[in-house]
TIKEMAR-173791 format. One record per residue (C-alpha): residue in three letters; x, y, z; residue number from 0. Coordinates in Angstrom, 2 decimals, always signed. Each point is the difference from the previous one (the first is absolute). Layout:
BEGIN
 type      px      py      pz seq
  Ala       X       Y       Z NUM
...
***
This chain:
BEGIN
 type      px      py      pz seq
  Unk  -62.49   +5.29  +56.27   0
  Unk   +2.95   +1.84   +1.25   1
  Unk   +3.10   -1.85   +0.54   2
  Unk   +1.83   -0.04   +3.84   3
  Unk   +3.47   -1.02   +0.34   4
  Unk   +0.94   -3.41   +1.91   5
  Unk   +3.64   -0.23   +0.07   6
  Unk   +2.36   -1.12   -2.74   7
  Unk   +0.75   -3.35   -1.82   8
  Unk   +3.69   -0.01   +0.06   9
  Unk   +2.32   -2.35   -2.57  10
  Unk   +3.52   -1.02   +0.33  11
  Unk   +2.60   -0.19   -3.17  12
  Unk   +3.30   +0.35   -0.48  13
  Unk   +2.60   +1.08   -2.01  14
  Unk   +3.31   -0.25   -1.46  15
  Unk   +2.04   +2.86   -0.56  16
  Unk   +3.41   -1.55   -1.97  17
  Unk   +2.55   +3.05   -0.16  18
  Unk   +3.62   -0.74   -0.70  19
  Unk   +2.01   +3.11   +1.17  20
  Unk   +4.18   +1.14   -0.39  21
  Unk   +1.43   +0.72   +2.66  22
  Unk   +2.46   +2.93   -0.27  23
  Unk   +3.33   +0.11   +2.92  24
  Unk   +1.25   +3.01   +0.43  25
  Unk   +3.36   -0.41   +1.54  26
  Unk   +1.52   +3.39   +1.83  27
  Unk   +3.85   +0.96   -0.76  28
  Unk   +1.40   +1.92   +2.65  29
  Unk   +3.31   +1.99   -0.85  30
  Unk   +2.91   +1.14   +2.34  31
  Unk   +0.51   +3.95   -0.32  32
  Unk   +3.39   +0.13   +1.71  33
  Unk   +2.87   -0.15   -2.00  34
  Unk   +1.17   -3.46   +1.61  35
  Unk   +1.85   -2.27   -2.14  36
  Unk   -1.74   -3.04   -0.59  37
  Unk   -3.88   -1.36   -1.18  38
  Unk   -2.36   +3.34   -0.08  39
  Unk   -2.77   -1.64   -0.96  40
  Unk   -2.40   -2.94   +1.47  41
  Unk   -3.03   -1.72   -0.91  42
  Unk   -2.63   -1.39   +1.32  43
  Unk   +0.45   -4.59   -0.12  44
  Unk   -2.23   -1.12   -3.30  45
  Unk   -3.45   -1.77   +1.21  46
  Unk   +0.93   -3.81   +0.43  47
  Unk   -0.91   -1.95   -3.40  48
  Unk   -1.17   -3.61   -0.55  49
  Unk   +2.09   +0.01   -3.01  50
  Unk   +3.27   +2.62   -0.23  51
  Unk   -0.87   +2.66   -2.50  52
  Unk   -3.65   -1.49   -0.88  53
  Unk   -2.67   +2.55   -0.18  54
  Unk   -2.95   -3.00   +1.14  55
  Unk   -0.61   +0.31   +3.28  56
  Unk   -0.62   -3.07   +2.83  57
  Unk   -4.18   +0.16   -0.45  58
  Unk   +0.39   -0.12   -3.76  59
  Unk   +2.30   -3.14   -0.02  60
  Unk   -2.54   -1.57   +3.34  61
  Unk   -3.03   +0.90   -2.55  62
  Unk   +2.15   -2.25   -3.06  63
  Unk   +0.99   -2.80   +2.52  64
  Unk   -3.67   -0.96   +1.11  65
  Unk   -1.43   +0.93   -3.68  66
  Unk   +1.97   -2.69   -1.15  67
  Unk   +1.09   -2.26   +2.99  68
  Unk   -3.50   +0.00   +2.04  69
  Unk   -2.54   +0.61   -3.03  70
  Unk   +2.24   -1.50   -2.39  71
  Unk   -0.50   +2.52   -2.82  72
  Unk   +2.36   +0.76   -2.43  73
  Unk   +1.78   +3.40   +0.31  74
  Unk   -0.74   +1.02   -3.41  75
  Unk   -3.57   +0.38   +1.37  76
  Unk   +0.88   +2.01   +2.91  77
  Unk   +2.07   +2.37   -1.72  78
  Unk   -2.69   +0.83   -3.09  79
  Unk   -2.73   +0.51   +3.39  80
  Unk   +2.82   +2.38   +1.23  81
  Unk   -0.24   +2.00   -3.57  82
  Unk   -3.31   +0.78   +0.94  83
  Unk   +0.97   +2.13   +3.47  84
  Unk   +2.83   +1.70   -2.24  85
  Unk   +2.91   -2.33   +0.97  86
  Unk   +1.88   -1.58   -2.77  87
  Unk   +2.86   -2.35   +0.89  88
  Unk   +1.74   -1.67   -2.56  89
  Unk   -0.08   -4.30   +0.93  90
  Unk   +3.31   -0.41   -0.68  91
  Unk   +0.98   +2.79   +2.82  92
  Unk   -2.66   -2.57   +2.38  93
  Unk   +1.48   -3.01   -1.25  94
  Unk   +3.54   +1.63   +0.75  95
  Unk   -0.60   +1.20   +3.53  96
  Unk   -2.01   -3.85   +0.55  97
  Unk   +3.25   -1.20   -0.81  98
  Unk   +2.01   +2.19   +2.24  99
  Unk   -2.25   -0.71   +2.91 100
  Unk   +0.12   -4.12   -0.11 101
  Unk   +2.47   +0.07   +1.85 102
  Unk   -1.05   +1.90   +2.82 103
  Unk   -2.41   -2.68   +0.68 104
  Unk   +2.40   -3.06   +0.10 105
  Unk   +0.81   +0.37   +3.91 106
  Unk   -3.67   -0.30   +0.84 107
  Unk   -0.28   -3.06   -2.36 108
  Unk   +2.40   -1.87   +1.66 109
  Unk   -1.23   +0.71   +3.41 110
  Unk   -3.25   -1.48   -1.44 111
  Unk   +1.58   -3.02   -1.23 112
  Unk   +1.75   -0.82   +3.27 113
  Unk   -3.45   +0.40   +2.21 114
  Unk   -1.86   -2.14   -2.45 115
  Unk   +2.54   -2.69   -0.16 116
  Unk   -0.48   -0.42   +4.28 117
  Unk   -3.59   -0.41   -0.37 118
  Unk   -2.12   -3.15   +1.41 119
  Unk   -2.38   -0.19   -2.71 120
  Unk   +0.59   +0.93   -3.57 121
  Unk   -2.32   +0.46   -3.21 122
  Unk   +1.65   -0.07   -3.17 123
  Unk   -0.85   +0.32   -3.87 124
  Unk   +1.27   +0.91   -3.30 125
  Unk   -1.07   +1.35   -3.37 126
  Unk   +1.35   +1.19   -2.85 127
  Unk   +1.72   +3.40   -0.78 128
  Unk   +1.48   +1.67   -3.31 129
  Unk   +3.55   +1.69   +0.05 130
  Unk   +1.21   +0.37   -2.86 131
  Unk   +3.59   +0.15   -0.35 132
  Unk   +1.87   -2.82   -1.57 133
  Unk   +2.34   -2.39   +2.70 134
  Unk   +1.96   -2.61   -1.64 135
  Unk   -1.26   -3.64   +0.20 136
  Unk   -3.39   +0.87   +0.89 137
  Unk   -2.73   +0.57   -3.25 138
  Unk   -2.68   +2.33   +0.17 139
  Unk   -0.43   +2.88   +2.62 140
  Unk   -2.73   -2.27   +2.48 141
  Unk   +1.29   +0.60   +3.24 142
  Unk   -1.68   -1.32   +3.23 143
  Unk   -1.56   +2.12   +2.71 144
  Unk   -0.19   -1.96   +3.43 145
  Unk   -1.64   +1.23   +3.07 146
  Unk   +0.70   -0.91   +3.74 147
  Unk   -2.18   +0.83   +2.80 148
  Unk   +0.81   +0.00   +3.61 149
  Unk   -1.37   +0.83   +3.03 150
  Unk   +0.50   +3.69   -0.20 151
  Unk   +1.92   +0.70   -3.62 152
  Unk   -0.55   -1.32   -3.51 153
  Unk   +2.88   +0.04   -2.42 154
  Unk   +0.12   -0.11   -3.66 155
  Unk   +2.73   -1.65   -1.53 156
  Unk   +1.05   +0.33   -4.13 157
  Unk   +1.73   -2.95   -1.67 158
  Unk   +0.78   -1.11   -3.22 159
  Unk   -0.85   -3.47   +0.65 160
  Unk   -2.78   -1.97   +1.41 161
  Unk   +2.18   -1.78   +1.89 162
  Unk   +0.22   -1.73   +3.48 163
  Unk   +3.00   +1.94   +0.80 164
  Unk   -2.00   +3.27   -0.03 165
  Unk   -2.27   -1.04   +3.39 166
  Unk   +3.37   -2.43   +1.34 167
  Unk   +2.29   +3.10   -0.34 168
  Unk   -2.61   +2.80   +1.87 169
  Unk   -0.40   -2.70   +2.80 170
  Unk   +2.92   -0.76   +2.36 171
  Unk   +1.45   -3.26   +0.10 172
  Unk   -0.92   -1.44   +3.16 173
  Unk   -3.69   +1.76   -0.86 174
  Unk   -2.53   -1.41   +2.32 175
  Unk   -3.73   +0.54   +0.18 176
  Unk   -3.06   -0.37   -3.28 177
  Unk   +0.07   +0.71   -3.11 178
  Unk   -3.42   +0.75   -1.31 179
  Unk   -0.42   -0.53   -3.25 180
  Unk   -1.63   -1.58   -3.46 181
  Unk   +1.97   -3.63   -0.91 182
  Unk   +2.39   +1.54   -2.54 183
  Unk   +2.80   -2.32   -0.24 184
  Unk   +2.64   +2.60   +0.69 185
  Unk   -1.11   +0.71   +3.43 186
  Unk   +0.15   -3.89   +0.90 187
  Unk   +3.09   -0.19   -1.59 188
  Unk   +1.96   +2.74   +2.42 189
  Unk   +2.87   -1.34   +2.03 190
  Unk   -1.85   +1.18   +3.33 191
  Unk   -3.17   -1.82   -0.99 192
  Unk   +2.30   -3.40   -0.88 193
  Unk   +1.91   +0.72   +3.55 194
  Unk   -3.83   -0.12   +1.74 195
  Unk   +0.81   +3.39   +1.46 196
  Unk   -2.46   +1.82   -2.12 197
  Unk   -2.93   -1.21   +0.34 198
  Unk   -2.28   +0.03   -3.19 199
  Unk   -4.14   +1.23   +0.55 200
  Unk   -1.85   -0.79   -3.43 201
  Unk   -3.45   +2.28   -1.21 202
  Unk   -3.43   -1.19   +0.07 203
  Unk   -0.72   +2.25   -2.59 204
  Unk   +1.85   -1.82   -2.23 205
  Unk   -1.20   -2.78   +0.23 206
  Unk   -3.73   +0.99   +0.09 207
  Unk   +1.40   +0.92   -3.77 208
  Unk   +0.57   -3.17   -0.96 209
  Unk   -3.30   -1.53   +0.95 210
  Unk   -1.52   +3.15   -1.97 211
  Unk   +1.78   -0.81   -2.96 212
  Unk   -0.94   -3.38   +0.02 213
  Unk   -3.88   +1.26   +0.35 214
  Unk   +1.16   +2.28   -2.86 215
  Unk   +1.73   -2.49   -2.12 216
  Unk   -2.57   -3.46   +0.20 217
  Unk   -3.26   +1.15   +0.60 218
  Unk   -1.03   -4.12   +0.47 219
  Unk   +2.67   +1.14   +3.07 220
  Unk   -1.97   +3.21   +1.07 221
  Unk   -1.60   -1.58   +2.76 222
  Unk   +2.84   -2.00   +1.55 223
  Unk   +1.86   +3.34   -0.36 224
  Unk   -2.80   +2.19   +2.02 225
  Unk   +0.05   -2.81   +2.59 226
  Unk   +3.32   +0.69   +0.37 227
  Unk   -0.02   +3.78   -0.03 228
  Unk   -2.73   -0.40   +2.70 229
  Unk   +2.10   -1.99   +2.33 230
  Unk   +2.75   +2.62   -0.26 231
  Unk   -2.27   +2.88   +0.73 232
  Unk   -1.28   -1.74   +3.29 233
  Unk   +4.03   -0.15   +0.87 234
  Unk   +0.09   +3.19   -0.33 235
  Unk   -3.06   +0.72   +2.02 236
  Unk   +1.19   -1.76   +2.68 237
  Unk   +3.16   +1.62   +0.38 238
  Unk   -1.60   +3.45   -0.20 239
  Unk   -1.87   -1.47   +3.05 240
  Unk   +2.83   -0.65   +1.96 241
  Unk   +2.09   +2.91   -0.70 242
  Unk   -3.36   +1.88   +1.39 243
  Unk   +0.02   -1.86   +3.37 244
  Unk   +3.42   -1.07   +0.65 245
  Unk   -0.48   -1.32   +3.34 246
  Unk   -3.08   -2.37   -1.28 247
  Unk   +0.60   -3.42   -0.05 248
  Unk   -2.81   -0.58   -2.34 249
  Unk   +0.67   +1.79   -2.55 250
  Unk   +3.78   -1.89   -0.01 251
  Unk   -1.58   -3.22   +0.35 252
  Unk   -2.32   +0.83   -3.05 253
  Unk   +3.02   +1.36   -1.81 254
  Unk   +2.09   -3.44   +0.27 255
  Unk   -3.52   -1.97   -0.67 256
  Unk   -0.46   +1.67   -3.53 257
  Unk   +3.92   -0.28   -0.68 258
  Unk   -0.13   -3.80   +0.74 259
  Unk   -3.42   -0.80   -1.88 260
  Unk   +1.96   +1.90   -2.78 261
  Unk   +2.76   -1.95   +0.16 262
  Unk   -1.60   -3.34   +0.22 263
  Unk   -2.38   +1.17   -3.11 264
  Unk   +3.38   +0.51   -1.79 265
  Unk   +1.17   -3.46   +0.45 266
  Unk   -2.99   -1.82   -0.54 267
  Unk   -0.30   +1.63   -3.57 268
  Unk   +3.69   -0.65   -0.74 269
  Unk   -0.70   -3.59   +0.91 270
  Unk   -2.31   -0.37   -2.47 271
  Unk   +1.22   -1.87   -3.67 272
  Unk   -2.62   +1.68   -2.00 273
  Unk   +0.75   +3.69   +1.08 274
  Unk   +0.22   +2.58   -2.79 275
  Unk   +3.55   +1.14   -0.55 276
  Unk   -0.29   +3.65   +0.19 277
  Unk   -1.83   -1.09   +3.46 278
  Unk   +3.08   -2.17   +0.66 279
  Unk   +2.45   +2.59   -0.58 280
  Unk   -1.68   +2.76   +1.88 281
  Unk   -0.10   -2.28   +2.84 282
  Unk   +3.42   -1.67   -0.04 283
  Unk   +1.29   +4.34   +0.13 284
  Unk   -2.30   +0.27   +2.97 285
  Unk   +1.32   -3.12   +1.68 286
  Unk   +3.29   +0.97   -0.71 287
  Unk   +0.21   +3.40   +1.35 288
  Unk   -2.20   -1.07   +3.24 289
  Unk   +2.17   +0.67   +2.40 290
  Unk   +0.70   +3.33   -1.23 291
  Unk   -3.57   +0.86   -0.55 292
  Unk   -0.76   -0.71   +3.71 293
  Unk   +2.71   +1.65   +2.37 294
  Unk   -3.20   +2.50   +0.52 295
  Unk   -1.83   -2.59   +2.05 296
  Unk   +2.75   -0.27   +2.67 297
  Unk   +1.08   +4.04   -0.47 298
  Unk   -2.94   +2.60   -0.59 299
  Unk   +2.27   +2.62   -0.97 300
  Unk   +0.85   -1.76   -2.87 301
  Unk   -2.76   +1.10   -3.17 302
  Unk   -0.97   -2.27   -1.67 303
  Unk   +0.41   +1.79   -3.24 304
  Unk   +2.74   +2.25   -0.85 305
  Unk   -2.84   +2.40   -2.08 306
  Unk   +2.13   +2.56   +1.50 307
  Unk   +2.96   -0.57   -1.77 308
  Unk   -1.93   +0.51   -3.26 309
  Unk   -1.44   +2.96   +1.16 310
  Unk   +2.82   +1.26   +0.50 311
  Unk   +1.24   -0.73   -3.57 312
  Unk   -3.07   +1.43   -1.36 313
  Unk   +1.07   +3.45   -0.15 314
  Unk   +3.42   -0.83   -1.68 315
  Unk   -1.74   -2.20   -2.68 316
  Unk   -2.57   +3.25   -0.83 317
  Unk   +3.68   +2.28   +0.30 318
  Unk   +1.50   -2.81   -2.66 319
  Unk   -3.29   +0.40   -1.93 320
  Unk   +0.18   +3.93   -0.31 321
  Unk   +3.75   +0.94   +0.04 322
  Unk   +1.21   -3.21   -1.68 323
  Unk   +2.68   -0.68   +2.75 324
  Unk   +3.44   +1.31   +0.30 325
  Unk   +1.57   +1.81   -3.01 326
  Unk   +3.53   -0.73   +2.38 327
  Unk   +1.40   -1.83   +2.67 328
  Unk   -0.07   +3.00   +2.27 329
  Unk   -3.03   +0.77   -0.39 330
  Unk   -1.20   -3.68   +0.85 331
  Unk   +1.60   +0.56   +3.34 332
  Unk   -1.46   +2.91   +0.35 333
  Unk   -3.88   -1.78   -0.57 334
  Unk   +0.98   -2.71   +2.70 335
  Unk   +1.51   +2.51   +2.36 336
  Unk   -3.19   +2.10   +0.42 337
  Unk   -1.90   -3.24   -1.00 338
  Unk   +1.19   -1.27   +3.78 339
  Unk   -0.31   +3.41   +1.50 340
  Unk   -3.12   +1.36   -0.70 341
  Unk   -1.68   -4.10   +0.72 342
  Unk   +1.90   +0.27   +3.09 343
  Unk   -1.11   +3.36   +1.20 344
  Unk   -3.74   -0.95   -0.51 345
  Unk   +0.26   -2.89   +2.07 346
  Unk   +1.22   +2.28   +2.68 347
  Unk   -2.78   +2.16   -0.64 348
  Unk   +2.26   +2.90   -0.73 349
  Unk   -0.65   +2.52   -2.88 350
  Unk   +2.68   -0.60   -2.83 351
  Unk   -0.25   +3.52   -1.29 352
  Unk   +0.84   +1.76   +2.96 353
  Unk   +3.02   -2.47   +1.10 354
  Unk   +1.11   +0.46   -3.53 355
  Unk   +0.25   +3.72   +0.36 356
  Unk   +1.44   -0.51   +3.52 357
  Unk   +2.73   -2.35   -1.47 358
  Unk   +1.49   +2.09   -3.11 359
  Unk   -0.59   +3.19   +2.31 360
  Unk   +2.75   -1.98   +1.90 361
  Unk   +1.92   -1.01   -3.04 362
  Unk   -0.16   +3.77   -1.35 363
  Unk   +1.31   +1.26   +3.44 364
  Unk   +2.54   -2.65   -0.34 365
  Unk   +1.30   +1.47   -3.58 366
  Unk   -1.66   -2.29   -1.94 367
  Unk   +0.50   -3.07   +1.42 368
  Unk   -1.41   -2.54   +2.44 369
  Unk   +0.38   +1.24   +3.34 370
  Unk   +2.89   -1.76   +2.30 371
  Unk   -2.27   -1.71   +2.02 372
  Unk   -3.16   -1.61   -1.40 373
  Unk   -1.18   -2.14   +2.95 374
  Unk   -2.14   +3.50   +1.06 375
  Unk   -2.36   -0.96   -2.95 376
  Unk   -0.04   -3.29   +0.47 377
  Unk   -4.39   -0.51   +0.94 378
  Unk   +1.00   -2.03   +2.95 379
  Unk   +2.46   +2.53   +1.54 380
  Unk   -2.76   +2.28   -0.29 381
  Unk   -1.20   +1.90   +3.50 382
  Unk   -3.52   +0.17   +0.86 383
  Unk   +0.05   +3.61   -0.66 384
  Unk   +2.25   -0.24   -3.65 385
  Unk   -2.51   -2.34   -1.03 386
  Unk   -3.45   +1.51   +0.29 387
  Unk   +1.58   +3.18   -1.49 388
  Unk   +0.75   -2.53   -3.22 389
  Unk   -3.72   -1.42   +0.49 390
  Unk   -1.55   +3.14   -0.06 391
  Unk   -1.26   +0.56   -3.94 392
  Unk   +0.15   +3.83   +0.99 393
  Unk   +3.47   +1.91   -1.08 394
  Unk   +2.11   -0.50   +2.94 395
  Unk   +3.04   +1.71   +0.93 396
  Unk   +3.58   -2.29   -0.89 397
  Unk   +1.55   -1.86   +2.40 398
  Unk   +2.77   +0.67   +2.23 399
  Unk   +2.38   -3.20   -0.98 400
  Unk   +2.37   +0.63   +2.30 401
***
C-alpha cells in the first residue's frame, strides 16, 4: 500500500551551548606630527575593570558569586567545570579577587540592616557556621549564622557567639513590633523584649516537635501524643481558613473556638496528679509560651510558624556542609553579605544575576569601587521600568544609575 504524506510530528528540545570566550581591547594611540613641545602621543582610556589590573572580567566573578552564594557550591568545583571549556584559573587568584571585592558589598549591607531593623514583623533564626581562624578567649572555630526577615529584606548576620547581644545589637533600642521566633532563651532574654517593646511570636512548629518526640520517645504515650498533634493540625486548619476569607466572621469565630478548646484541654491535663512527666513538661512549655504562641489569633499577618526562617537557613547549612564555612573572617562577611542580598532580591522578585552584573558594572566604572551613591540599587528605589528590566531572565542591557 503506498504511503501519502499527512503533515509532520514535530518535537521540542533544547540545548546548552557553554562557551567561555577572551575578549581582546584594542586601544588606538594617536600621535601628534607637529614638532610642538609637549605629549605627542595619546591613548585610548583602558576598559573599566572590576578589579585594577585583573584579567577576570564582571560575568566571570557574577558566575563565582551565585556558584557559591546562591547554589552554595564550593569554587573548587566551579573552576575544575571551567577546565573543561579551556579556562584554567588558579583558586587562589578567585579567592584573592573574592577578597578584594568584600568590600564593595559592605554599603549595600548596611542599607539592608537599617530597612530590616524598621520592620513591623520580624522572623529570626540561627545555626551554626565554621570560620576558622583562631580569636582569643573563644575555643573552637563554631561560629553562629543568624537570619532576620522583614517585610521586604532578609539579613544574615555572622557572630562568634550565640549570644543575646547578637539579635539586641541588630535591633534598635526603642525596637517596637514582633519578633517571630522558636523559644530560644537568648531571644527572651534581649533588653527590647524585657522593656515589652519587642514583642516576642513563638512557632507552632516547634512545638508540634515536642509532642512528636514524646510519640517517638514512650510509645505507651503514642496516642496521647497523636491526640495532641491532631489538635494542632485543626489550629492550623482553621487559620488557613481565615486567612482565605478575611472578612468571614465564621471562620474567626471557629479560629478562637479551637484556640480556647485547646487551651482548656491544656489545663485540664496539667491539673491532673497522675500525668506522665514528659506529658507534664511538654505542657507546662506550651502553657508557658501561650501568649506568644497566640498573637496570630488577634493579628493574621502574624504566621504561625517561622518555617521561613529555616528555609532560609537551609541553603547556608548545605553551603556549611560542602565548603566547610569560612577559611577567614573576610570571607565570612562576604557569605552573609550576598547571603542577605541574593534572599533579598528574590523576595523582590528580581533576578540576582543580572543586578549583580548591573552592580560591579557600576563598581568597575567607578575604578573598582562601590559607586558614590548606592541608594539607586537599593530594590525599593527601584522604578517600574529599572525593575522589570532586572526581572526579565533574558540578558538585559545595564542600568543607567544615575
Amino acid at each position: 500500500m503506498p504511503l501519502v504524506a499527512c503533515g509532520t510530528e514535530d518535537a521540542d528540545q533544547i540545548e546548552i551551548d557553554s562557551t567561555v570566550y577572551r575578549r581582546l581591547t584594542h586601544r588606538r594611540r594617536y600621535q601628534r606630527t607637529c614638532p610642538c613641545p609637549g605629549q605627542r602621543t595619546w591613548t585610548a582610556p583602558q576598559v573599566p575593570k572590576l578589579i585594577p589590573k585583573g584579567r577576570l572580567g564582571v560575568s566571570v566573578w557574577v558566575e563565582i558569586l551565585l556558584d557559591k552564594f546562591a547554589s552554595y557550591r564550593p569554587t573548587e568545583r566551579l573552576l575544575k567545570h571551567w577546565q573543561l571549556l579551556g579556562v584554567d584559573l588558579a583558586p587562589g587568584t578567585v579567592a584573592d579577587g573574592l577578597r578584594r571585592l568584600e568590600p564593595l558589598f559592605q554599603p549595600i549591607q548596611e542599607a539592608l540592616c537599617e530597612r530590616n531593623r524598621q520592620a513591623v514583623l520580624t522572623q529570626g533564626d540561627e545555626t551554626r557556621w565554621l570560620v576558622f581562624i583562631d580569636q582569643e578567649g573563644k575555643v573552637g572555630h563554631t561560629w553562629w549564622l543568624w537570619v532576620f526577615g522583614g517585610g521586604d529584606t532578609v539579613v544574615y548576620v555572622l557572630d562568634p557567639t550565640r549570644s543575646h547581644q547578637v539579635p539586641e545589637q541588630h535591633f534598635p533600642k526603642n525596637a517596637s513590633g514582633v519578633l517571630l521566633v522558636d523559644r530560644y532563651s537568648a531571644y527572651k532574654a534581649m533588653a527590647q523584649v524585657k522593656n515589652g517593646t519587642l514583642v516576642l511570636a513563638f512557632c507552632w512548629a516547634h512545638v508540634r516537635r515536642d509532642f512528636v518526640q514524646v510519640g517517638k520517645g514512650w510509645p505507651e504515650l503514642k496516642a496521647w501524643a497523636l491526640d495532641w498533634l491532631q489538635r494542632i493540625r485543626e489550629l492550623y486548619r482553621c487559620n488557613r481558613q481565615r486567612l482565605r476569607q478575611p472578612a468571614d466572621a465564621a471562620a474567626d469565630a471557629a479560629l478562637r473556638q479551637a484556640v480556647t478548646a485547646l487551651q482548656q484541654q491544656c489545663l485540664t491535663e496539667l491539673a491532673d496528679p497522675f500525668l506522665r512527666a514528659p506529658c507534664r513538661k511538654v505542657l507546662t512549655s506550651l502553657q508557658e509560651h501561650w501568649s506568644g504562641l497566640t498573637l496570630f489569633v488577634e493579628d493574621p499577618r502574624i504566621p504561625m510558624d517561622n518555617n521561613l526562617s529555616e528555609r532560609r537557613l537551609r541553603g547556608p547549612a548545605v553551603g556549611r556542609k560542602n565548603y566547610y564555612g569560612s577559611g577567614a573572617l573576610w570571607s565570612g562577611r562576604l557569605a552573609a553579605m550576598l547571603f542577605s542580598i541574593v534572599a533579598t532580591l528574590k523576595q523582590w522578585q528580581i533576578n540576582p544575576r543580572l543586578w549583580l552584573r548591573w552592580f560591579l558594572e557600576s563598581c568597575a566604572a567607578a575604578g573598582g569601587k562601590a559607586p558614590p551613591d548606592i541608594q539607586p540599587f537599593l530594590p525599593w528605589n527601584l522604578s517600574e521600568e529599572q525593575r522589570g528590566k532586572l526581572t526579565d531572565h533574558a540578558t538585559a542591557p545595564p542600568l543607567d544609575s544615575s
